[in-house]
C-alpha positions in Angstrom: 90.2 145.0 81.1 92.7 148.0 82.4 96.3 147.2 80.5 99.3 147.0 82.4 102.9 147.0 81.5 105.5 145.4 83.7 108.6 145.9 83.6 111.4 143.0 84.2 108.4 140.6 84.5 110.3 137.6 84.2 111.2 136.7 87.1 111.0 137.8 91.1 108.9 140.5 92.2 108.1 141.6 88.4 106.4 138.1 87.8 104.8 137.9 91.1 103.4 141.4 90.1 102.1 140.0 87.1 100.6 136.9 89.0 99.4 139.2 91.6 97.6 141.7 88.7 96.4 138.8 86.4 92.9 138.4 87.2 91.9 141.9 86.7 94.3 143.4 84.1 95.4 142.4 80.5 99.2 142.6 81.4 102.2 143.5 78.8 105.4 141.2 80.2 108.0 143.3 80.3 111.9 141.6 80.4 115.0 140.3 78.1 114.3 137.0 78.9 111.5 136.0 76.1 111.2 132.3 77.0 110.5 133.0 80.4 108.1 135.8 79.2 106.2 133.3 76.9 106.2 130.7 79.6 104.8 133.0 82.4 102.2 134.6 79.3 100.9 130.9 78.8 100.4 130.6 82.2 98.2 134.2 82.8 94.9 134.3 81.3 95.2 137.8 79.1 98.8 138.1 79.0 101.6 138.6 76.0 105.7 139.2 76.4 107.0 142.6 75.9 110.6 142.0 75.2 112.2 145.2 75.2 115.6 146.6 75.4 115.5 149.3 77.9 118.1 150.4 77.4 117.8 150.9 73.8 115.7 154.2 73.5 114.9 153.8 69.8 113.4 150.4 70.1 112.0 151.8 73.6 110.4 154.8 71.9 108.8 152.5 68.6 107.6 150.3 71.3 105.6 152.5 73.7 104.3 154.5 70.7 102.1 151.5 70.2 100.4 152.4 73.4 97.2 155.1 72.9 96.4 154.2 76.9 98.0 153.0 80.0 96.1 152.3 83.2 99.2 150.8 85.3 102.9 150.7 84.7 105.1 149.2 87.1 109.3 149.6 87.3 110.4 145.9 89.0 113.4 146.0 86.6 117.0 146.6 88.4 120.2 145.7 88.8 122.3 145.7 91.9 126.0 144.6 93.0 127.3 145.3 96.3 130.9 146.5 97.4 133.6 148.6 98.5 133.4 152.4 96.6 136.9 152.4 96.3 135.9 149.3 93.3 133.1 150.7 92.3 134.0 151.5 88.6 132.6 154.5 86.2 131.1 151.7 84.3 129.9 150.1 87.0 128.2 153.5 87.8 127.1 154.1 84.4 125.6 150.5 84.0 123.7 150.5 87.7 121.9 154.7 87.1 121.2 153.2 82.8 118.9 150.8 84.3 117.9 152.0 87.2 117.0 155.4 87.0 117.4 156.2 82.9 114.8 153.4 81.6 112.6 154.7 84.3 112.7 157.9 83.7 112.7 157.5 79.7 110.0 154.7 79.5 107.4 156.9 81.6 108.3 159.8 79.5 107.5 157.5 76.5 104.0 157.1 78.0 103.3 159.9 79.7 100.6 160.8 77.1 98.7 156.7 77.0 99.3 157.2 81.2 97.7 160.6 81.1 95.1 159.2 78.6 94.1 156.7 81.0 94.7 158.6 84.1 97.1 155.9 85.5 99.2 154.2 88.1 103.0 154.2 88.1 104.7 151.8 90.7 108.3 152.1 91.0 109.5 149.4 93.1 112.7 150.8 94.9 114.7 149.3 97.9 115.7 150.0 101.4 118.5 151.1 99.9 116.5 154.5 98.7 115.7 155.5 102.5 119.2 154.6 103.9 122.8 154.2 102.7 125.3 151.3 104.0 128.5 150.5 102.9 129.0 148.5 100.3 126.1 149.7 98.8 127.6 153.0 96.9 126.2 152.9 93.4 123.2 150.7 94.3 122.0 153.2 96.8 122.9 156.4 94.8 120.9 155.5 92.0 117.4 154.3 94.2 117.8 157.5 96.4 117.9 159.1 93.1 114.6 157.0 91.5 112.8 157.9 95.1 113.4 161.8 93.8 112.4 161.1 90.3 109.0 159.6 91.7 108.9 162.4 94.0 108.9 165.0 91.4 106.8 163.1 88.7 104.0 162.7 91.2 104.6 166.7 92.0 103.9 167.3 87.8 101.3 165.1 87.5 99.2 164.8 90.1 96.8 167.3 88.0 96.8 165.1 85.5 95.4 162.3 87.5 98.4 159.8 87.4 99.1 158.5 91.1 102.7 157.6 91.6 103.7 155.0 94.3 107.1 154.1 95.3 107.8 150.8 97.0 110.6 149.9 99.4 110.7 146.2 99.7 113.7 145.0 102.0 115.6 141.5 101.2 113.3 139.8 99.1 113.9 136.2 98.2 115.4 136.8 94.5 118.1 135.9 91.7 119.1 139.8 92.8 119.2 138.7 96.4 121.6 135.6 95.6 123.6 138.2 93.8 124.1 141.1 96.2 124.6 138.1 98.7 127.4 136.5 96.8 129.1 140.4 96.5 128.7 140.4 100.4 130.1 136.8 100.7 127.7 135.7 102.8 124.8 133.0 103.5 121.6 133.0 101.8 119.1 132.8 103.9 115.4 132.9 102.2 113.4 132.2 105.4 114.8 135.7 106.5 113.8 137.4 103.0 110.4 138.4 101.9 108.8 136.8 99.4 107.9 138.4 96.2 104.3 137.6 96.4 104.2 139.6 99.7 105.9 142.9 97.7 103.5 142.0 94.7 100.5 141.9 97.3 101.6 145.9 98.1 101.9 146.7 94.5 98.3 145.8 93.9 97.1 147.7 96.8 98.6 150.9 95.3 97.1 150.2 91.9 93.7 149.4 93.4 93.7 152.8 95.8 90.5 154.2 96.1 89.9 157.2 94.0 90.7 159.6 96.8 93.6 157.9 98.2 97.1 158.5 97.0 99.6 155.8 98.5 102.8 157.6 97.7 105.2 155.1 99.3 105.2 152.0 101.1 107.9 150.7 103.4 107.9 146.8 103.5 110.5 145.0 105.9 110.3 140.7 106.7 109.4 139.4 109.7 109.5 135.8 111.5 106.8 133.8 110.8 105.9 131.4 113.2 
């Protein structure tokens, strides 16, 4: 079967990727959390954690080196905190673009050549943060309008190359992040207003499984009531 790699796979939209992907791919299970890696691996039928630092580049580089080909890699992993820019600290900064924009952009330079190898799929899964900026939302913002250009100009370079590069813009989704961001905003969590992240998942695997002539480059996903 195709391999995939997902990142920050152990929970929320990453895991619900991996659900969503499990039937047709053999699936490397991105994430720092390696007993919820095992457990979600035991559950998937061709599965195995991938518990790697992202942000540490020479355990990053040693790791994707073991990967000759890539069919699908998909950036779920993030981090996100929500206030006033007059708080918003240089290492809060730092800390929010390091995972959010740096482990992107390093771990798909990493495997550029196994993506290239296998002509592949690169998901990043961004936020309605990356098409508009509220306040509150300084560094959060900054850095997903920055990974919307990033996935911009990859899918510029290597279109030729046959690599399709899809960005996703899931609004609230039901998530550990979510009860975050809504603790920051002091306000109520509300799930039935959130999407899930089997509904985001659902969109990932309709840009992996594009037909050959079809390039999804983005796709906007907002909740709505359910009645």
């Amino acid at each position: 079967m195709p391999l995939a790699l997902i990142t920050g796979a152990s929970r929320g939209i990453g895991a619900a990727t991996a659900r969503a992907l499990a039937d047709t791919h053999t699936l490397l299970l991105g994430g720092r959390d390696e007993a919820a890696l095992a457990a979600l691996a035991a559950e998937l039928p061709d599965a195995r954690p991938w518990p790697v630092e992202l942000t540490d580049h020479a355990a990053l580089a040693a790791a994707a080196a073991e990967l000759s080909t890539l069919d699908v890699l998909v950036h779920s992993a993030g981090v996100a905190r929500v206030g006033p820019l007059a708080a918003a600290s240089a290492d809060l900064w730092r800390s929010t673009y390091e995972i959010n924009v740096v482990a992107v952009a390093e771990l798909t330079r990493l495997l550029l050549p196994a993506l290239r190898a296998a002509r592949g799929r690169v998901v990043l899964v961004n936020s309605g943060a990356g098409k508009s900026a509220n306040p509150g939302w300084g560094p959060y913002a900054a850095s997903k309008f920055a990974l919307t250009a990033y996935a911009d100009v990859l899918r510029g370079e290597e279109e030729a190359a046959g690599i399709r590069v899809t960005s996703v813009f899931p609004g609230r989704t039901d998530t550990d992040m979510q009860r975050v961001v809504r603790a920051d905003e002091g306000g109520d969590y509300e799930p039935a207003k959130y999407l899930r992240p089997e509904s985001v998942a659902e969109s990932i695997r309709t840009a992996v499984f594009a037909a050959d002539d079809a390039h999804l480059t983005e796709l906007v996903i907002r909740s709505r009531p359910v009645r």
